[in-house]
C-alpha positions in Angstrom: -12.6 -58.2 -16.7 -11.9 -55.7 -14.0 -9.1 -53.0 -14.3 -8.5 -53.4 -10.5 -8.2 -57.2 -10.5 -5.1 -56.2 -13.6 -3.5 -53.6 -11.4 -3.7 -56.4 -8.1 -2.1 -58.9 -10.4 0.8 -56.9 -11.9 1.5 -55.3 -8.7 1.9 -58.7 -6.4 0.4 -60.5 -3.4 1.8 -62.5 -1.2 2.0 -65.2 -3.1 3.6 -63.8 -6.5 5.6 -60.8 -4.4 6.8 -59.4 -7.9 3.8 -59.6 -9.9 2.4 -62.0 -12.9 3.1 -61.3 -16.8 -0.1 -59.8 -18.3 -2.0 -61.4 -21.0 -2.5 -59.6 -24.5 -6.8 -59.4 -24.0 -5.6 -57.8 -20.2 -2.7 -55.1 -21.4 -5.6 -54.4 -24.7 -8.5 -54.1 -22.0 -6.5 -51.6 -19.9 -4.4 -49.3 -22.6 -7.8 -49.6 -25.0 -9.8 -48.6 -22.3 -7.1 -45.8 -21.7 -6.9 -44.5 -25.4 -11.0 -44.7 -25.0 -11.5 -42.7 -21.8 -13.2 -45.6 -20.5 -10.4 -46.2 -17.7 -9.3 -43.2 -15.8 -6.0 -41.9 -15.1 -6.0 -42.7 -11.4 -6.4 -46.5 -12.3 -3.6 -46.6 -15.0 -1.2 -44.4 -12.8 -0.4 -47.7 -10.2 -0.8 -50.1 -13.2 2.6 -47.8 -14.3 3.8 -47.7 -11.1 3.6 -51.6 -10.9 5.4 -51.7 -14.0 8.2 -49.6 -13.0 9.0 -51.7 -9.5 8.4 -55.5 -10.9 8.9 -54.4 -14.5 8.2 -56.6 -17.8 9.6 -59.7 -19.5 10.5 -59.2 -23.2 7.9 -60.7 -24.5 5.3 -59.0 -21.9 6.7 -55.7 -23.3 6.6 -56.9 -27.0 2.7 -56.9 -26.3 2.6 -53.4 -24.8 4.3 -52.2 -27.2 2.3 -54.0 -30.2 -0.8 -52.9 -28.5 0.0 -49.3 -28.3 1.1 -49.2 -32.1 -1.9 -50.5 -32.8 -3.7 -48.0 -30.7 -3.9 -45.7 -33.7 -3.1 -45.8 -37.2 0.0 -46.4 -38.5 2.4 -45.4 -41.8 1.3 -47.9 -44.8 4.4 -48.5 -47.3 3.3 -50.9 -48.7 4.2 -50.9 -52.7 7.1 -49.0 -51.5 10.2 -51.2 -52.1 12.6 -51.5 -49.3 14.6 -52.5 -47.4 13.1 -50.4 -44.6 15.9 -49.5 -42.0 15.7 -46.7 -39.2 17.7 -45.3 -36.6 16.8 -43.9 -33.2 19.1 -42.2 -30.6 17.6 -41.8 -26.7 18.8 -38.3 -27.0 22.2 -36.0 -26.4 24.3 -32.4 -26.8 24.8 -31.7 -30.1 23.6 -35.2 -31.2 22.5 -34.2 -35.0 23.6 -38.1 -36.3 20.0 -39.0 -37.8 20.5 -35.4 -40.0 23.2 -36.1 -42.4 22.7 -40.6 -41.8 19.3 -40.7 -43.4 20.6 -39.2 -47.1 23.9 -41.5 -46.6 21.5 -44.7 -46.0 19.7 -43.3 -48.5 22.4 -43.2 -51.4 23.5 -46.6 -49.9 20.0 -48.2 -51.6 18.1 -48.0 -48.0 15.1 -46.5 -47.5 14.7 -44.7 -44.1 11.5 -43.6 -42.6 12.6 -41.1 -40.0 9.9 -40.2 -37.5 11.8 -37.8 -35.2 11.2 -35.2 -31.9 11.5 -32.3 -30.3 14.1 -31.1 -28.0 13.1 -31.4 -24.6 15.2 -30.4 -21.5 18.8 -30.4 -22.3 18.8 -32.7 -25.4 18.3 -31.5 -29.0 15.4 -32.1 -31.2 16.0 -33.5 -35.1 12.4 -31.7 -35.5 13.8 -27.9 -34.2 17.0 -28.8 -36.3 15.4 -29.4 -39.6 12.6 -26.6 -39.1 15.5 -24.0 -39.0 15.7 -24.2 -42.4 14.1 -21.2 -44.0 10.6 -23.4 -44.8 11.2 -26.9 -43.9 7.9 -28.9 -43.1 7.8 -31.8 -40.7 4.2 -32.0 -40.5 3.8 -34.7 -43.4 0.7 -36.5 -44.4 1.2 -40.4 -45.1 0.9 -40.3 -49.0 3.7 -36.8 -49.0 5.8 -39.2 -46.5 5.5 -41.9 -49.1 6.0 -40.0 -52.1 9.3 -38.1 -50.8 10.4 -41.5 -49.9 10.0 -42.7 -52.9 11.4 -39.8 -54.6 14.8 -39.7 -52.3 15.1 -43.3 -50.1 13.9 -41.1 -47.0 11.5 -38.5 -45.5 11.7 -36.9 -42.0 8.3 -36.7 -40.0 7.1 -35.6 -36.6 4.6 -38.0 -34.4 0.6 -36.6 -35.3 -2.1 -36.7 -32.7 -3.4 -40.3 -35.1 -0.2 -42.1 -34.7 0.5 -44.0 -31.6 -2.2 -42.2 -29.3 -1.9 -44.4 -26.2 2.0 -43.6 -26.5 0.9 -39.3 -25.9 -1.3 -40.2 -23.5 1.1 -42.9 -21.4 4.1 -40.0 -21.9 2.3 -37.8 -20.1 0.8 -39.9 -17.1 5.0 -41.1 -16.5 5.8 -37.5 -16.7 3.8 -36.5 -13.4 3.6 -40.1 -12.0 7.5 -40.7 -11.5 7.6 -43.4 -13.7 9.6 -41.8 -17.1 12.5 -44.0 -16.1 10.9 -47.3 -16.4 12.5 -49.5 -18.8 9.2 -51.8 -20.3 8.0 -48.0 -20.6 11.1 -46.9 -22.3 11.2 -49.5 -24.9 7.6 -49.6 -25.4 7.4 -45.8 -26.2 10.1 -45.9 -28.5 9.1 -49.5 -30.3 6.2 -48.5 -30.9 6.6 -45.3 -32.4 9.5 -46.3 -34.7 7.2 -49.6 -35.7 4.1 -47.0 -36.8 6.3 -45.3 -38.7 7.3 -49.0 -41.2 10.9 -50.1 -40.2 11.2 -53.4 -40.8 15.0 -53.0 -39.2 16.0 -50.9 -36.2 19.5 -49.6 -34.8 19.4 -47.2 -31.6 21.8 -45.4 -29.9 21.5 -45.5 -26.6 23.6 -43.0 -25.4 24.9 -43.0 -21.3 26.7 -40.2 -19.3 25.9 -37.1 -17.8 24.6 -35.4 -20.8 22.6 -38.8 -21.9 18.9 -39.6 -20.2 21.1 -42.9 -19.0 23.3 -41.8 -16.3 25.6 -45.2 -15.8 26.6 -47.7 -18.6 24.7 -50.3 -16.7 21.8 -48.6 -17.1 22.0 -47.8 -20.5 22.9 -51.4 -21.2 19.5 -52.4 -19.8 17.9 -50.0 -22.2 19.3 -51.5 -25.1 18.8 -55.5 -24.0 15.2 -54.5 -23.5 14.7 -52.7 -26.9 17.0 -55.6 -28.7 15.0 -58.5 -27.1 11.6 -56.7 -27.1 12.2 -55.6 -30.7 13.0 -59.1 -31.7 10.1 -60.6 -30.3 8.2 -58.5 -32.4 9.7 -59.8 -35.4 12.2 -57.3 -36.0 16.1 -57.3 -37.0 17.6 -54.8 -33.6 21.2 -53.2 -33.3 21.7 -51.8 -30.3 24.6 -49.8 -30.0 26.1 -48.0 -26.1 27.8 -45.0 -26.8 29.3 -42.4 -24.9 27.8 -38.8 -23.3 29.7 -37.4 -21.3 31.3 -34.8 -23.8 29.0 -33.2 -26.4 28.9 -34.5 -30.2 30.8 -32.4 -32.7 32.2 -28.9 -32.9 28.3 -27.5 -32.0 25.1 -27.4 -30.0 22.0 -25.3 -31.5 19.6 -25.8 -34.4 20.8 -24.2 -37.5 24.6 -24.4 -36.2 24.0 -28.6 -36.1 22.1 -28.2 -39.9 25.6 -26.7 -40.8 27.9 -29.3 -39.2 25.2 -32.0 -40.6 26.2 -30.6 -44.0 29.6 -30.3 -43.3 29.1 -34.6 -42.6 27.9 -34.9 -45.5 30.8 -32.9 -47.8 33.5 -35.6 -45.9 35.0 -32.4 -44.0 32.7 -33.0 -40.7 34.0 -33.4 -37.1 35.5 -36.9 -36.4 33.6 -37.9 -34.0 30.3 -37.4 -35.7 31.7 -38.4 -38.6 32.6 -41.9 -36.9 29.3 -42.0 -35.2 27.6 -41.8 -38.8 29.6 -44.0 -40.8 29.2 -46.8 -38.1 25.5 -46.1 -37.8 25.0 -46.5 -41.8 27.0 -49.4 -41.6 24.8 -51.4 -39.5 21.6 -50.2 -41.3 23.6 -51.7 -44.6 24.0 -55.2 -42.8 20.3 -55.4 -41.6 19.2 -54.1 -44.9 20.8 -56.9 -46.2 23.1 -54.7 -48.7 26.7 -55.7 -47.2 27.3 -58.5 -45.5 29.7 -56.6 -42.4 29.5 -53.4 -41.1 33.2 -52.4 -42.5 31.8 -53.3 -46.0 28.6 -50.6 -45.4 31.1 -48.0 -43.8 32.8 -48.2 -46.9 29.5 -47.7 -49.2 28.8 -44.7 -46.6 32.1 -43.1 -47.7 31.4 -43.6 -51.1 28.3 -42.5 -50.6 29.5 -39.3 -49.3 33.2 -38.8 -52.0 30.7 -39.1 -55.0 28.1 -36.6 -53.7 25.5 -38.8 -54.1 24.5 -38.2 -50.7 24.4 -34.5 -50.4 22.5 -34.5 -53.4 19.5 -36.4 -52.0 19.8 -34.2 -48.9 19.2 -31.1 -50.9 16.6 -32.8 -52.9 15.0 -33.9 -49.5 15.1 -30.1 -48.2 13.4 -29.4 -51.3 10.6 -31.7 -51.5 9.6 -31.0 -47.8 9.3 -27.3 -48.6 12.7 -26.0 -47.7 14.4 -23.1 -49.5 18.2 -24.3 -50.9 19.0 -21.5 -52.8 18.8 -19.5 -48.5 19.9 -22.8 -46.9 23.3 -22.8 -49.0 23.6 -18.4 -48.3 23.2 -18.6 -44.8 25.5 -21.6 -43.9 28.4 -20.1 -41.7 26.9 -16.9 -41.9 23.7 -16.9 -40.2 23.9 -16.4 -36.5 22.0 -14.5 -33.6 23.4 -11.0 -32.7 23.6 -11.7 -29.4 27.2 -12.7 -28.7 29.6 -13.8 -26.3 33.2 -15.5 -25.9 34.3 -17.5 -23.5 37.9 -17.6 -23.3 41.0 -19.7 -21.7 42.3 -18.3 -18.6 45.4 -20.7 -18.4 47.7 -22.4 -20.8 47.2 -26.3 -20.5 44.9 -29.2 -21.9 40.8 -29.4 -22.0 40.4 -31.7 -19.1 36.8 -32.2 -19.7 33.3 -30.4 -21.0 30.5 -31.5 -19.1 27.6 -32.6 -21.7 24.7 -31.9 -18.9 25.9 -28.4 -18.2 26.4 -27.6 -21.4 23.3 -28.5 -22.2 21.0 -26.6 -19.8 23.1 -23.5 -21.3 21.9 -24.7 -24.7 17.9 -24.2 -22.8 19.1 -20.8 -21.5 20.3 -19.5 -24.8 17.1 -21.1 -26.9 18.6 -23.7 -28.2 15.8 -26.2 -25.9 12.8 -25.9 -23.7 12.1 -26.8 -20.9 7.8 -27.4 -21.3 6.2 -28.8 -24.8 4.6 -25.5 -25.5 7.9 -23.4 -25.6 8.9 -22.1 -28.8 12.9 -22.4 -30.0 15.5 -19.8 -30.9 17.0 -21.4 -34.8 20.4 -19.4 -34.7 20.8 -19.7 -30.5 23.7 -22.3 -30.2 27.4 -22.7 -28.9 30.3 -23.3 -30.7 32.9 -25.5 -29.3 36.6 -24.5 -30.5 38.3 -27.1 -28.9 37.7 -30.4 -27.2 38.9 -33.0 -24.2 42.5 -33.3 -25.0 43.1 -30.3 -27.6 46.0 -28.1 -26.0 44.9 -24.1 -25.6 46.8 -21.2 -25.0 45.9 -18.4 -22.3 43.3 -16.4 -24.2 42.2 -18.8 -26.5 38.3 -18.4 -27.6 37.0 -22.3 -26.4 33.2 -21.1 -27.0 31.4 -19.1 -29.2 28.0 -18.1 -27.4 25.1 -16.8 -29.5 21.7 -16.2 -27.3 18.0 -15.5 -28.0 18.4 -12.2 -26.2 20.5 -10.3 -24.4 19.5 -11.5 -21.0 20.0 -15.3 -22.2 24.6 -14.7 -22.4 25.0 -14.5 -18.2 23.3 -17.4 -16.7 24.3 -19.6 -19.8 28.2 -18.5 -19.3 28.0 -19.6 -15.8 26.5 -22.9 -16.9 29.5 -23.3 -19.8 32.3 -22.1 -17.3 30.9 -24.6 -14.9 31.0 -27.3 -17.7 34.9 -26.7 -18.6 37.5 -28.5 -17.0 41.1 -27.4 -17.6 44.3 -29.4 -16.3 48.1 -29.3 -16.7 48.3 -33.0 -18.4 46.8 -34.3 -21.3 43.9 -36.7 -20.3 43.6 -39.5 -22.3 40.6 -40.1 -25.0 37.5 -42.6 -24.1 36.1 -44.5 -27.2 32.9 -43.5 -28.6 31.1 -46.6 -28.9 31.2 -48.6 -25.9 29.4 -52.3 -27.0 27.0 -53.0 -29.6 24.1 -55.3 -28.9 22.2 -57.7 -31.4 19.2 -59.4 -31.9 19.2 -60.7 -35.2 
């Protein structure tokens, strides 16, 4: 078997223009080879490339993805009891849902093991989130995972060098090779992550709009087919569901500011929207954990879940068992912010037309809150509060943000950015649902 003759084949000739499915022993030769160092990059870079134009059947991608999990080791939980349900968003402003959803799961008799990232660009990172609480670890080993998942019905973990190594090494090639967009790539990335980490069940969010990495709903849609139908032919229950972008989720963006809100979730006093977001989310998990039969019926154990404290209970006992400090986390909530402030206020009496998720995002990157490369270190009380939203009437002189910065120098270019974001208009536009479609493969 020749890498060459694999690359010819996916890529098309004259007689099969769009390329021929790969076989399992030909996708292991190539990505083991890969993981290996026996193939080199300049070989798997138009085997990507091939991908991207003719792209993958499910099943095709199924194998990928199956291959790269099994590229490296994976998260044993066996002797754990289940059911195992997860939840994976493709990344927005202000998107802290996974935060307070894993402890409402949790105290709905799930078990959730949460392997999460870190922000990158514009979008937030559960990872930066979690560490800015004063001594929170996310660098678990497999038997403290277990044990705090045992201990609590969920554990929050980053990816290691040993998990999913073909996964590190295939980011990277799309990353200079112009192929990040791909779809096969996409779901096979994810997949196989969230399959190391033990799910048996899977809901995602795949989010569309200008703050989303899916710009159109069409394309987001084709995300989330390819992770439902790819996820099922790996033998695994998939919700899927499309939600909306375009405005950022909840009342803030930034790392401790979104532990706050996350908290506020989880005392029933949190933003609607997020709030809405959550509840849905834990409902699903309920149905393909098999604990309700409809997602109303699991929306209902997530606000009991919530009313009885339950679920803020096994948050706090999470924080603790992963090396957090409670006694701080509860002193600094509200209080704890960077001294480096600025307001941005209204300069006309009227409705809030609009906030731009993408803009207000790359101010998020100038204040702290994200980075732009891997090796970029995060400010924990940089953020933006957002005082009023698309559709909320404001007054001339109304504060509508709330700016905190790493430094000094961070405020300017990040006003501009949030100035740029804000659309103001004389009517009252009307409100777009969150949740666009949901998707099943069940």
């Amino acid at each position: 078997m020749r890498a060459v003759d694999i690359i010819v084949k996916k890529r098309g000739n004259p007689l099969f223009p769009h390329g021929e499915e790969l076989t399992r022993s030909e996708i292991e030769f190539l990505i083991n080879g890969y993981v290996k160092g026996e193939i080199p990059d300049y070989q798997i870079s138009p085997l990507l490339m091939a991908i991207y134009f003719n792209g993958m059947s499910f099943s095709e991608t199924g194998v990928l993805t199956d291959v790269m999990l099994n590229s490296g080791s994976t998260i044993d939980l066996s002797g754990l009891y289940g059911p195992f349900v997860d939840k994976h968003s493709t990344g927005g402003v202000g998107d802290k849902i996974s935060i307070p959803l894993a402890p409402i799961a949790a105290a709905c008799g799930l078990k959730v093991p949460m392997m999460s990232g870190r922000a990158l660009g514009h979008t937030g990172g559960t990872l930066d989130k979690l560490e800015s609480i004063t001594g929170y670890r996310t660098d678990l080993s497999v038997s403290d995972f277990r044990r705090i998942i045992e201990k609590t019905g969920f554990a929050m973990t980053g990816q290691t060098k040993e998990i999913v190594p073909a996964d590190r090494l295939l980011y990277a090639l799309r990353d200079v090779t112009g192929t990040v967009e791909s779809i096969p790539l996409i779901t096979a990335s994810i997949l196989s992550k969230k399959v190391a980490e033990g799910a048996e069940a899977l809901v995602f969010d795949v989010k569309y709009g200008s703050g989303a990495f899916m710009k159109s709903q069409e394309d987001a849609e084709r995300l989330a087919q390819s992770l439902a139908g790819t996820g099922h032919a790996m033998g695994k229950k998939i919700v899927a569901l499309i939600t909306d972008m375009n405005e950022p989720l909840g009342n803030t963006v930034g790392n401790f500011l979104e532990i706050e809100e996350s908290m506020d979730v989880l005392a029933g006093k949190g933003p609607s929207d997020v709030t809405e977001l959550t509840y849905t989310f834990a409902g699903w998990m309920a149905v393909l954990g098999g604990i309700t039969e409809t997602v109303d019926e699991g929306k209902i154990l997530a606000e009991k879940a919530v009313a009885s404290g339950r679920a803020m209970e096994l948050f706090m006992e999470n924080v603790q068992l992963q090396g957090g400090d409670t006694e701080k986390l509860l002193a600094d909530k509200n209080t704890r912010r960077s001294s480096y402030h600025h307001v941005l206020t209204s300069s006309q009496d009227g409705f809030i037309a609009g906030i731009d998720a993408y803009k207000l995002g790359l101010a998020g990157v100038h204040l702290g809150v994200g980075r732009n490369r891997t090796d970029e270190s995060v400010d924990p009380d940089a953020g933006i509060i957002i005082h009023f939203h698309k559709g909320d009437s404001i007054k001339k002189g109304d504060i509508i943000f709330d700016i905190f910065g790493k430094n000094e120098e961070s405020l300017e270019p990040a006003a501009v950015l949030i100035e740029q974001a804000l659309t103001c208009s004389d009517r009252q536009p009307e409100k777009t649902p969150l949740i666009i479609k949901e998707i099943t493969a069940l």
